[in-house]
C-alpha positions in Angstrom: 16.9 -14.6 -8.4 15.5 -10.7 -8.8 15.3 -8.8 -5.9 12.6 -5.6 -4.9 13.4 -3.2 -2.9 10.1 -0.7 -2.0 11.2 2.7 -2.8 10.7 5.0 0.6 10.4 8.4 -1.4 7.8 10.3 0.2 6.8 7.4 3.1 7.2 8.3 7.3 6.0 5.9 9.7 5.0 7.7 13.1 4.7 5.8 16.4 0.9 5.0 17.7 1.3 3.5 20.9 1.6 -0.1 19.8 0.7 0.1 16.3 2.1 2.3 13.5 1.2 4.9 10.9 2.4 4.4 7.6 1.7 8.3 6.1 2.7 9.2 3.1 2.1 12.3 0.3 2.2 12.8 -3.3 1.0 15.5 -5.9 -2.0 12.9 -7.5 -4.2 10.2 -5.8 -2.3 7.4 -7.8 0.8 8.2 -6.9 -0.7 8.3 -3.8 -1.6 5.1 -3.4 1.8 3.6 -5.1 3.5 5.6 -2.3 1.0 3.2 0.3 1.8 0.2 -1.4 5.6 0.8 -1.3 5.2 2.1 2.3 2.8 -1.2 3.2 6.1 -3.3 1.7 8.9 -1.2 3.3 7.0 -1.9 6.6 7.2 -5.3 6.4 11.0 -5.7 4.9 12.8 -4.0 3.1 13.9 -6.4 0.4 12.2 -9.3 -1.1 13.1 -12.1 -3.5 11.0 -12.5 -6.5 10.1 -15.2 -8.3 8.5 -15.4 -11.7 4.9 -13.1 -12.4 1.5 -13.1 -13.6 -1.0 -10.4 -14.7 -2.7 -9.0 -11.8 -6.2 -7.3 -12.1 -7.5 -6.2 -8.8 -11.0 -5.9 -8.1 -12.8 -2.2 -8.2 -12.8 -0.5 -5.4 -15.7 2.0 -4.4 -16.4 4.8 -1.9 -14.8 7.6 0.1 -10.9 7.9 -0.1 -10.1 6.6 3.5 -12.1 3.2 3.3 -10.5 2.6 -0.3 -7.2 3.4 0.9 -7.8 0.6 3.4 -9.1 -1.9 1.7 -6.2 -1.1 -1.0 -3.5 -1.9 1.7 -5.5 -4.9 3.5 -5.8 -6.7 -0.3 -2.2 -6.3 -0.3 -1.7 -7.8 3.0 -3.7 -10.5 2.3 -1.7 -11.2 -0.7 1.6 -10.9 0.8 0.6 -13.4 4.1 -1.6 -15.8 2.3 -0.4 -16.0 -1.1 3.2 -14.9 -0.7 2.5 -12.3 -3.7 3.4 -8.7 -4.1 2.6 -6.0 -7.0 4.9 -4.4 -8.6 4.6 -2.0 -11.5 1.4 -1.2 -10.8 -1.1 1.1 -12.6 -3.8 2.6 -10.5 -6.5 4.3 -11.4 -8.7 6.8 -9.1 -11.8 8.4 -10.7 -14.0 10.7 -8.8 -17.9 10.7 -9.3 -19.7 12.9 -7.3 -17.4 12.1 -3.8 -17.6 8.3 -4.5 -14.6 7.6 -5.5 -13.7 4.2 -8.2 -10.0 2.9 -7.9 -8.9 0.2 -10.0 -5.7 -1.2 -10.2 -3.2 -3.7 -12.6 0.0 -5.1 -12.7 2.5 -8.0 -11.8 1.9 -9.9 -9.3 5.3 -11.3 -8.1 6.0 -15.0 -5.8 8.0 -13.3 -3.5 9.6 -13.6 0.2 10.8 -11.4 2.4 14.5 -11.5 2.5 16.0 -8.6 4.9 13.7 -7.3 7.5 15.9 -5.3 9.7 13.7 -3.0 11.2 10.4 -5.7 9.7 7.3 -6.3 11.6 4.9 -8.3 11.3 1.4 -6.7 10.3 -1.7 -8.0 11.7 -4.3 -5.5 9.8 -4.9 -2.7 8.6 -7.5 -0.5 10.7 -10.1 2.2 9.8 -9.4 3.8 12.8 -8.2 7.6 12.7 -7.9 6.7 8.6 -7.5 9.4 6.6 -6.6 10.9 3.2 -6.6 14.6 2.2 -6.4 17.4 -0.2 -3.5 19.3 0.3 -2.2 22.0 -1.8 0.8 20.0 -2.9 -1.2 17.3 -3.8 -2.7 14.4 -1.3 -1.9 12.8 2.0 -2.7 9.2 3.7 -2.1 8.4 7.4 -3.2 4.8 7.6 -3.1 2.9 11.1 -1.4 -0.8 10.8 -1.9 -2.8 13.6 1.4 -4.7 14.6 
């Protein structure tokens, strides 16, 4: 049996009342968003067992940063809860056209489970509420709130 362990480089989660932030920076947009979808993971456990893969081949996603970033972590939600899948090895891809951003994203999708969740929740969604993602001089920063 393989295990995956998200990697937690670059990933905080700050208290929100009863929810969560799961903030995270790196020096492009698609490392970026592979910081998220580690972060996303780590929230949830932090080990999973994996079972054999396919080729995944995510839909395009359109618009401003924030609302992709969101709609990037609530596809991997709903493929973690309802399809017991994660991606791993993933190759994301962020072009900008005139502030309308295209992600697009590939890789293995894995049959997993979550196998250690010391310090786990359970994540109900992802919210656009207070979303953001931003330029910085280093690079980029998310702050995504995860209701819990």
């Amino acid at each position: 049996m393989n295990k995956y362990s998200p990697d937690d480089t670059g990933i905080h989660f700050p208290e929100h009342t009863a929810d969560v932030w799961i903030q995270a920076s790196a020096p492009d947009l698609s490392g970026l968003f592979k910081r998220m979808l580690n972060g996303l993971y780590l929230l949830i456990s932090d080990e999973y067992s994996l079972k054999g893969y396919r080729h995944y081949e995510g839909e395009k996603m359109e618009g401003a940063l924030d609302v992709i970033m969101v709609d990037f972590l609530s596809e991997l939600l709903y493929l973690l809860d309802g399809e017991d899948s994660i991606i791993l090895e993933p190759d994301i891809d962020v072009n900008n056209e005139k502030e309308n951003y295209i992600l697009s994203i590939t890789g293995k999708r894995y049959i997993c489970e979550p196998i250690s969740s010391e310090g786990g929740v359970e994540v109900k969604a992802i919210t656009h509420h207070g979303s953001e993602v931003k330029k910085t001089g280093d690079g980029y920063i998310s702050r995504i709130l995860v209701d819990i």
